[in-house]
DSSP file (Angstrom, degrees, kcal/mol; ACC not computed):
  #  RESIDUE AA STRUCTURE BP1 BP2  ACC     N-H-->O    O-->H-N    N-H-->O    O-->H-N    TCO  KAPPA ALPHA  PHI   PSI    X-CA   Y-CA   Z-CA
    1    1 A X     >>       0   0    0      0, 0.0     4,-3.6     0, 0.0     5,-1.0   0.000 360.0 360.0 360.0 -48.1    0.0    0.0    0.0
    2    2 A X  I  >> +     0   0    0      1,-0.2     5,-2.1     3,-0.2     6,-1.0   0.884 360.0  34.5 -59.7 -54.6    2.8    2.3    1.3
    3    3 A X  I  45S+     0   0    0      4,-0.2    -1,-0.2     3,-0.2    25,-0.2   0.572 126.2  33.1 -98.7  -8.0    4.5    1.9   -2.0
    4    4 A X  I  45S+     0   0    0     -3,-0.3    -2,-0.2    22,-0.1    -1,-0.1   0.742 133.9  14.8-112.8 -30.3    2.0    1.7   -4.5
    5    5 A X  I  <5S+     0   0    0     -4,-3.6    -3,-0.2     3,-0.1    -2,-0.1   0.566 131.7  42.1-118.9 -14.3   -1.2    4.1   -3.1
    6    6 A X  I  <<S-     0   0    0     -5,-1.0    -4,-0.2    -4,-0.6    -3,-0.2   0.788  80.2-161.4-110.7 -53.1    0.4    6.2   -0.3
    7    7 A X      < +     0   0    0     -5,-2.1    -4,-0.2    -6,-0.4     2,-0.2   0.892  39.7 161.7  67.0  38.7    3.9    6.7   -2.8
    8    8 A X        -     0   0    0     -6,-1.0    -1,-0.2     1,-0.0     2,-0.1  -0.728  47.0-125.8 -83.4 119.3    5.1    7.6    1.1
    9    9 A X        +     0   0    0     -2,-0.2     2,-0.3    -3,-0.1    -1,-0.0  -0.562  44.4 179.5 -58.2 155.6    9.0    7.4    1.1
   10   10 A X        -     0   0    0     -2,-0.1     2,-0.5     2,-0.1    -3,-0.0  -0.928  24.9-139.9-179.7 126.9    9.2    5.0    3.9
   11   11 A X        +     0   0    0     -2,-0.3     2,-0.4     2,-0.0    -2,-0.0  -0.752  21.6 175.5 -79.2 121.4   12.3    3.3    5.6
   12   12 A X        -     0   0    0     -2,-0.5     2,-0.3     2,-0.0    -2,-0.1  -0.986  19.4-159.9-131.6 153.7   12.4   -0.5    6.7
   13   13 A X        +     0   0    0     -2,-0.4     2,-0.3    20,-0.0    20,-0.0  -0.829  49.0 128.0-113.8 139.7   15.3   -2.5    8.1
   14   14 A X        -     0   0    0     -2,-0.3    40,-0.2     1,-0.1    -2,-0.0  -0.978  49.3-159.7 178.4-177.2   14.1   -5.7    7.4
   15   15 A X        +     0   0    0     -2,-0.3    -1,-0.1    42,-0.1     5,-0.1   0.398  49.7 128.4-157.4 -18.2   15.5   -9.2    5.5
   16   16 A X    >>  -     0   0    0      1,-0.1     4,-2.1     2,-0.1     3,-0.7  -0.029  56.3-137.6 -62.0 141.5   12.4  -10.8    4.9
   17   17 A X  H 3> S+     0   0    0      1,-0.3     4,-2.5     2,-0.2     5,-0.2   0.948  94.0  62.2 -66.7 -52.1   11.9  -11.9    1.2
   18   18 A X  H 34 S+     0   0    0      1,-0.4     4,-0.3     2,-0.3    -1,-0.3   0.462 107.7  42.5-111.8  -6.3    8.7  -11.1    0.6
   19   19 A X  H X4 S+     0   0    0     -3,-0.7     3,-1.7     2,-0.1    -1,-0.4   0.935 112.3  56.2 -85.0 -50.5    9.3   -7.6    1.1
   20   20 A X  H >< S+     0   0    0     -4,-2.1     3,-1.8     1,-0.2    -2,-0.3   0.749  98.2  55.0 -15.7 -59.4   12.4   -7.7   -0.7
   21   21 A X  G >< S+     0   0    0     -4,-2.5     3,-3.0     1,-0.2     4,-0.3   0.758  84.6  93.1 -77.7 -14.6   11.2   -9.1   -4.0
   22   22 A X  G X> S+     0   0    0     -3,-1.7     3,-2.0    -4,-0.3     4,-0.8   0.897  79.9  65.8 -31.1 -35.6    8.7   -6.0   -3.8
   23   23 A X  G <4 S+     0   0    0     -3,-1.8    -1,-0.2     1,-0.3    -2,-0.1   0.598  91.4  49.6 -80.9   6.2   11.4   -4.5   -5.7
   24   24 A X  G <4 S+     0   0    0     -3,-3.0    -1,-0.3     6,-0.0    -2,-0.2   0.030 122.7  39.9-112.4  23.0   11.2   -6.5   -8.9
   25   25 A X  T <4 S+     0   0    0     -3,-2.0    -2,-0.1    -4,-0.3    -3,-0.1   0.471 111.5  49.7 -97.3 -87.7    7.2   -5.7   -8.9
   26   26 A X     <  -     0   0    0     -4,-0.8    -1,-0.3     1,-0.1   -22,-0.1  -0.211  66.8-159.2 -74.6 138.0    6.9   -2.1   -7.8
   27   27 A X  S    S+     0   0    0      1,-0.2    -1,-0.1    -3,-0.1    -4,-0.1   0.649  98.9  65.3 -79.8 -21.5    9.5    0.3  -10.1
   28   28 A X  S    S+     0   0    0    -25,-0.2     2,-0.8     1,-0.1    -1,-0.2   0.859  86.2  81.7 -80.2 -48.2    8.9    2.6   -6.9
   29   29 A X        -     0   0    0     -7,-0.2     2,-0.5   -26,-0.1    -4,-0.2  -0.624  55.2-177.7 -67.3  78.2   10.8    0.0   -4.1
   30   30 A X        -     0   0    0     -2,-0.8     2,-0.4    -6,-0.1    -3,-0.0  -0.813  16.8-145.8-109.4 108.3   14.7    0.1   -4.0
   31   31 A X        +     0   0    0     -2,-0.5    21,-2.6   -11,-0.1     2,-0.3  -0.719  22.3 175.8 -92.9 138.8   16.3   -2.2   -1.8
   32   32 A X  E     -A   51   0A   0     -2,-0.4    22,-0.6    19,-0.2     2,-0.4  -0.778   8.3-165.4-123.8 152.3   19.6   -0.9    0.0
   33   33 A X  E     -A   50   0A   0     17,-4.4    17,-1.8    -2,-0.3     2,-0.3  -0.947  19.4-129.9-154.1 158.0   21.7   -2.7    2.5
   34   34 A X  E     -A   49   0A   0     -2,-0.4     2,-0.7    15,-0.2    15,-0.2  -0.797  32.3-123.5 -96.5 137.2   24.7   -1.5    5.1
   35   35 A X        +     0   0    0     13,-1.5    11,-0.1    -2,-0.3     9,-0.1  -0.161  38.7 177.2 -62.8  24.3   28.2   -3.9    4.9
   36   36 A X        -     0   0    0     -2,-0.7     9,-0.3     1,-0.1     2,-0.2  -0.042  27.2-145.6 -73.4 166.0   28.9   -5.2    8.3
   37   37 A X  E     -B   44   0B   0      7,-1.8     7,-0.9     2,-0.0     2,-0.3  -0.524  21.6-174.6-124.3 162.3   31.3   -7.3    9.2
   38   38 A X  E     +B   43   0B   0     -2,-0.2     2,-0.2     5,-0.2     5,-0.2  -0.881  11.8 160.7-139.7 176.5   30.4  -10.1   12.4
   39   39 A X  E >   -B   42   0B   0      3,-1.5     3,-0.9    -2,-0.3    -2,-0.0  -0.785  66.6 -75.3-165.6-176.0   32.5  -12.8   14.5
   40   40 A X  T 3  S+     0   0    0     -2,-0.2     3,-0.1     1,-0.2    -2,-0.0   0.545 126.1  40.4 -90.0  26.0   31.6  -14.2   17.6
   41   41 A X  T 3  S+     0   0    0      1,-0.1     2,-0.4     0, 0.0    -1,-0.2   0.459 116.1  30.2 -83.6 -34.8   32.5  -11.0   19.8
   42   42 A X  E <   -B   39   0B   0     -3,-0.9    -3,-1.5     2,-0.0     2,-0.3  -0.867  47.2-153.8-157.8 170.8   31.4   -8.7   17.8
   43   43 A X  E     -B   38   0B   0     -2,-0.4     2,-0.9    -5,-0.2    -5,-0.2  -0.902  24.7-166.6-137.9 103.7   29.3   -7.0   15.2
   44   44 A X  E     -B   37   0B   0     -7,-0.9    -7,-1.8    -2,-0.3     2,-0.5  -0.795  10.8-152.0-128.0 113.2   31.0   -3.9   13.0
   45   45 A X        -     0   0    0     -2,-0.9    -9,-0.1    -9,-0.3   -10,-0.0  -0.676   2.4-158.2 -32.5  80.9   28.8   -1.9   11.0
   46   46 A X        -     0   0    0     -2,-0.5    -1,-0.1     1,-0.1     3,-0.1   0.229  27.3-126.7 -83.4  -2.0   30.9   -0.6    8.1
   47   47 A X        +     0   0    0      1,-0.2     2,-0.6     0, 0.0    -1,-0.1   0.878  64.9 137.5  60.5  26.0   28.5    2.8    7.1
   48   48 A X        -     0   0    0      2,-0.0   -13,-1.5     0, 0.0     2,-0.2  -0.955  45.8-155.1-108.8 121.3   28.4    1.4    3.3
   49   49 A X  E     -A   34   0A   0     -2,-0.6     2,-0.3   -15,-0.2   -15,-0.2  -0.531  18.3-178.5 -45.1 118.5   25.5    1.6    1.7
   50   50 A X  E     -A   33   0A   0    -17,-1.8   -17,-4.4    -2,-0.2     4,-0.1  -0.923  30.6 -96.0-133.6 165.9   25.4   -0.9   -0.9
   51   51 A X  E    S+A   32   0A   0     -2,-0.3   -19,-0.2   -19,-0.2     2,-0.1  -0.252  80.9  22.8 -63.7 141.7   22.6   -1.9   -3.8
   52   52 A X  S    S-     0   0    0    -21,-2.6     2,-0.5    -2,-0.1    -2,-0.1  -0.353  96.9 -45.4 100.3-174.3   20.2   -4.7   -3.0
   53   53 A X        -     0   0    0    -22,-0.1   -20,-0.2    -2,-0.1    -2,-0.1  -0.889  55.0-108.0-121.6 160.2   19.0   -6.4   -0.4
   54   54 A X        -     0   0    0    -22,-0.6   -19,-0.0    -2,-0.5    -2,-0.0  -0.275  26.4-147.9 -72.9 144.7   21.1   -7.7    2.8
   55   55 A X        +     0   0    0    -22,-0.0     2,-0.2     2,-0.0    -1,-0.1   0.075  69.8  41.8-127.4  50.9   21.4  -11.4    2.5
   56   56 A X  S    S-     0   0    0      0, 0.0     2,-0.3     0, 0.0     0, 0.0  -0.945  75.3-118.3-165.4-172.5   21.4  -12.1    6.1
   57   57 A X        -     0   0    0     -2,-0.2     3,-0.4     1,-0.1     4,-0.2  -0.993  17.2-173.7-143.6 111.6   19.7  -11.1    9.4
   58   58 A X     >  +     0   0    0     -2,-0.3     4,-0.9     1,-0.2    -1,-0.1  -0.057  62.3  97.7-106.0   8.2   22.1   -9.6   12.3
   59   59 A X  H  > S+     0   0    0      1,-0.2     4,-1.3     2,-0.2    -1,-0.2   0.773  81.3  47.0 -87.8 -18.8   19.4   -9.5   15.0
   60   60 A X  H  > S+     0   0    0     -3,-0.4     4,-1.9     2,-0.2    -1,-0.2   0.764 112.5  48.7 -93.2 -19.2   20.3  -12.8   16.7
   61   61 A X  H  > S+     0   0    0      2,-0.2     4,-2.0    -4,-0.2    -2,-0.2   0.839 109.3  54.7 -89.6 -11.9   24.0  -11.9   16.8
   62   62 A X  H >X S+     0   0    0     -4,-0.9     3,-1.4     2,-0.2     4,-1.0   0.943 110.9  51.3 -52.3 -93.2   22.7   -8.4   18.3
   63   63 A X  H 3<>S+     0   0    0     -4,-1.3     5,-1.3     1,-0.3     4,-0.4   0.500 107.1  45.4  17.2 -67.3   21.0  -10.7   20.8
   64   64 A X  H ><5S+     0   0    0     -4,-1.9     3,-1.0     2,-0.2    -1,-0.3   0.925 110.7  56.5 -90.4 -32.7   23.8  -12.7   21.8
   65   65 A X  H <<5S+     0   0    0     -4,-2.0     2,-2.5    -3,-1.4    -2,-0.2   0.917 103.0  55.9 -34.3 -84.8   26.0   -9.4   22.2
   66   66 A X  T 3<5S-     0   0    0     -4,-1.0    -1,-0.2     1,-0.2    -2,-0.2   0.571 116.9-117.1 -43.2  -7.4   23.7   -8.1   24.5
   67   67 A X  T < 5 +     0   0    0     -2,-2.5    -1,-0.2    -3,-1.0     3,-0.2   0.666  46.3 179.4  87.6  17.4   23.9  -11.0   26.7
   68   68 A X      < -     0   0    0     -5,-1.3     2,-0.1     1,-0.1    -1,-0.1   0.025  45.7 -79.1 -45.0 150.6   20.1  -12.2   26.3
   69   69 A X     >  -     0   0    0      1,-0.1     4,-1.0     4,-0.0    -1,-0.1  -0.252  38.6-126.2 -52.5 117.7   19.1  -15.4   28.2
   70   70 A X  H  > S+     0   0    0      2,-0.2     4,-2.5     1,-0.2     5,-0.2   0.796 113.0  67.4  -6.0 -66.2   20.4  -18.7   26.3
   71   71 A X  H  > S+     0   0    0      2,-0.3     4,-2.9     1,-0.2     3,-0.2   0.959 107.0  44.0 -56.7 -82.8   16.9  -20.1   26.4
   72   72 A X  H  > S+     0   0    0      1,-0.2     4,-1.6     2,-0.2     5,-0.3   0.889 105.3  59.5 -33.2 -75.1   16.0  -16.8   23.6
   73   73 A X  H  X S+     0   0    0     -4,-1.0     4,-0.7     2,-0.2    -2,-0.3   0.771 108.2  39.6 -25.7 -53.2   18.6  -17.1   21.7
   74   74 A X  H >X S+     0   0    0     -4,-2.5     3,-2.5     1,-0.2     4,-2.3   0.986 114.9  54.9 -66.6 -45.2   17.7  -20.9   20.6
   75   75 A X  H 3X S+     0   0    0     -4,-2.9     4,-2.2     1,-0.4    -1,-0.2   0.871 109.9  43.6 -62.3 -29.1   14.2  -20.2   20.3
   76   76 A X  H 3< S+     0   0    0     -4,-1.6     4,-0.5     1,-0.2    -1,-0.4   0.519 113.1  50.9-106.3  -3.8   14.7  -17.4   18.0
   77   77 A X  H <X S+     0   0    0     -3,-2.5     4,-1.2    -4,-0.7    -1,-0.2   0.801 113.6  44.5 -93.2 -22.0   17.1  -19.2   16.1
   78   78 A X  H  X S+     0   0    0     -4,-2.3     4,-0.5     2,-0.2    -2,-0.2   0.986 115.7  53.1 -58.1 -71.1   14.5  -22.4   15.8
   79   79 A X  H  X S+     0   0    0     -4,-2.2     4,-2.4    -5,-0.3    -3,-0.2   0.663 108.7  43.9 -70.1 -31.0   12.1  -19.8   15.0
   80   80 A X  H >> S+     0   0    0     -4,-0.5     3,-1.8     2,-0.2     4,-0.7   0.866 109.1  56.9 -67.1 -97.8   14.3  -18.3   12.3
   81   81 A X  H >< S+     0   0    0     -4,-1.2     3,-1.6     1,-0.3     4,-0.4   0.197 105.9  57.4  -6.2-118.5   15.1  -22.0   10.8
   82   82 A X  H >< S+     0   0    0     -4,-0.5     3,-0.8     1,-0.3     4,-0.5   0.352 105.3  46.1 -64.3 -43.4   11.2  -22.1   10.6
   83   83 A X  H XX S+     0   0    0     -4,-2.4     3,-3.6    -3,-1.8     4,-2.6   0.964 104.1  63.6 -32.7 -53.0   10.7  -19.1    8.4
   84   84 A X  H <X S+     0   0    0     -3,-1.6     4,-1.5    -4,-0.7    -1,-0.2   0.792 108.0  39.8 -58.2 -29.4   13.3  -19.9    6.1
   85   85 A X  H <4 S+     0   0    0     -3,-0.8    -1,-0.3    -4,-0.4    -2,-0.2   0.305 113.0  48.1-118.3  15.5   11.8  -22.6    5.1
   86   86 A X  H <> S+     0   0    0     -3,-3.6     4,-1.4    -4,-0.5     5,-0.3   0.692 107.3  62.7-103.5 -23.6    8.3  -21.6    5.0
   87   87 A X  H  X S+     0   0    0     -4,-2.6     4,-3.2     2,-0.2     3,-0.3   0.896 108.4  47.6 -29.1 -64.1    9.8  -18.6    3.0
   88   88 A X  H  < S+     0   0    0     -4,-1.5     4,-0.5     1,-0.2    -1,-0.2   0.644 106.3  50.5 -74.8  -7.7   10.8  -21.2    0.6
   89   89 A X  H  4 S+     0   0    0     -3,-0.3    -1,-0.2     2,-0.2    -2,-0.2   0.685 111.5  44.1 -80.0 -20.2    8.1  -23.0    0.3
   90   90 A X  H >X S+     0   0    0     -4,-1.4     4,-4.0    -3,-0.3     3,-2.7   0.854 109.7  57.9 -91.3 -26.9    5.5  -20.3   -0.5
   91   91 A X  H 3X S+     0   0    0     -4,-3.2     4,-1.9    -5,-0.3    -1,-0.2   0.913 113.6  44.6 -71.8  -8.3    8.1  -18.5   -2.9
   92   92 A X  H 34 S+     0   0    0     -4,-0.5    -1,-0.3     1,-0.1    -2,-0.2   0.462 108.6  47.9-119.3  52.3    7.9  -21.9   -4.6
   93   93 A X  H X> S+     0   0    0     -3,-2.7     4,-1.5    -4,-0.1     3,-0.8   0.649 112.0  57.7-109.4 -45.6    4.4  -22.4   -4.5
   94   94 A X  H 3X S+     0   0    0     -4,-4.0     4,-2.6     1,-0.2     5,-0.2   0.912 106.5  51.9 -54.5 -51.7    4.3  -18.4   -6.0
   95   95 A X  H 3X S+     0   0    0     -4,-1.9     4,-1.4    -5,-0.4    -1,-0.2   0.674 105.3  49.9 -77.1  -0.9    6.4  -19.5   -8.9
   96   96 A X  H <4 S+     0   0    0     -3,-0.8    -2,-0.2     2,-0.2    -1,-0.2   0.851 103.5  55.3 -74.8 -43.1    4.6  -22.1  -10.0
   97   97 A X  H  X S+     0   0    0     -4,-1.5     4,-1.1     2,-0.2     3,-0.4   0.611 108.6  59.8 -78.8 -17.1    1.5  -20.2  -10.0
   98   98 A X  H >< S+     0   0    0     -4,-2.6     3,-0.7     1,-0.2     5,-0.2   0.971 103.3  47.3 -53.4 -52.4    3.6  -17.6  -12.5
   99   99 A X  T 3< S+     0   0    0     -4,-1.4    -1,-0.2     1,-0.3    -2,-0.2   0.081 105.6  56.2-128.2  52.2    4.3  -19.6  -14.8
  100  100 A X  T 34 S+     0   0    0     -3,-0.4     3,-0.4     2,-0.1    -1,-0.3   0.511 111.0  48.2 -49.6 -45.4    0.8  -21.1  -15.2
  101  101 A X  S << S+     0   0    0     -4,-1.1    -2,-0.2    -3,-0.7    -3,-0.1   0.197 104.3  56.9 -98.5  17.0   -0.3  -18.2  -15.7
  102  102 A X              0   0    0     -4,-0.1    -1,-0.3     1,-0.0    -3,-0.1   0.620 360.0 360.0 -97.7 -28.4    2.6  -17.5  -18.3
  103  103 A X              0   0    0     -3,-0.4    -2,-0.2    -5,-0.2    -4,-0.1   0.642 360.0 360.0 -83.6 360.0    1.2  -20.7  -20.3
């Protein structure tokens, strides 16, 4: 809506595909991402801007810097591991139904 009826510039931090691929629909939807660098100490945020979208998700090694409870940490990495792979199942339930509707 934001990008197709509002035309609102409009920021998200975000990694999820389905938002992502907005940007091979809508002409309006430019995905950017910032370089960082990780190990398991640390997290450094390199201030470059680069084209595309980021093709991984820095919020559970945010997480384990900040010293969150063990017990969080798994769950939200279980919990990740189950998006990804409903992520890939609907995008390839979505490309099937393109191209039916290409034949």
């Amino acid at each position: 809506h934001l990008a197709t009826e509002t035309k609102a510039y409009t920021l998200f931090a975000t990694h999820f595909h389905e938002l992502t691929k907005l940007a091979e629909k809508v002409s309006t939807v430019v995905n950017k991402h910032v370089t960082a660098h990780t190990s398991n100490k640390s997290i450094t945020m390199m201030y470059q801007v680069n084209n595309g979208p980021c093709d991984r998700s820095f919020g559970i090694h945010v997480a384990e810097l900040a010293k969150f409870p063990p017990e969080v940490i798994s769950q939200a990495k279980r919990k990740a591991e189950e998006l990804e792979d409903f992520g890939s199942a609907a995008e390839n339930i979505l490309q099937r139904k393109e191209k039916k509707a290409e034949a």
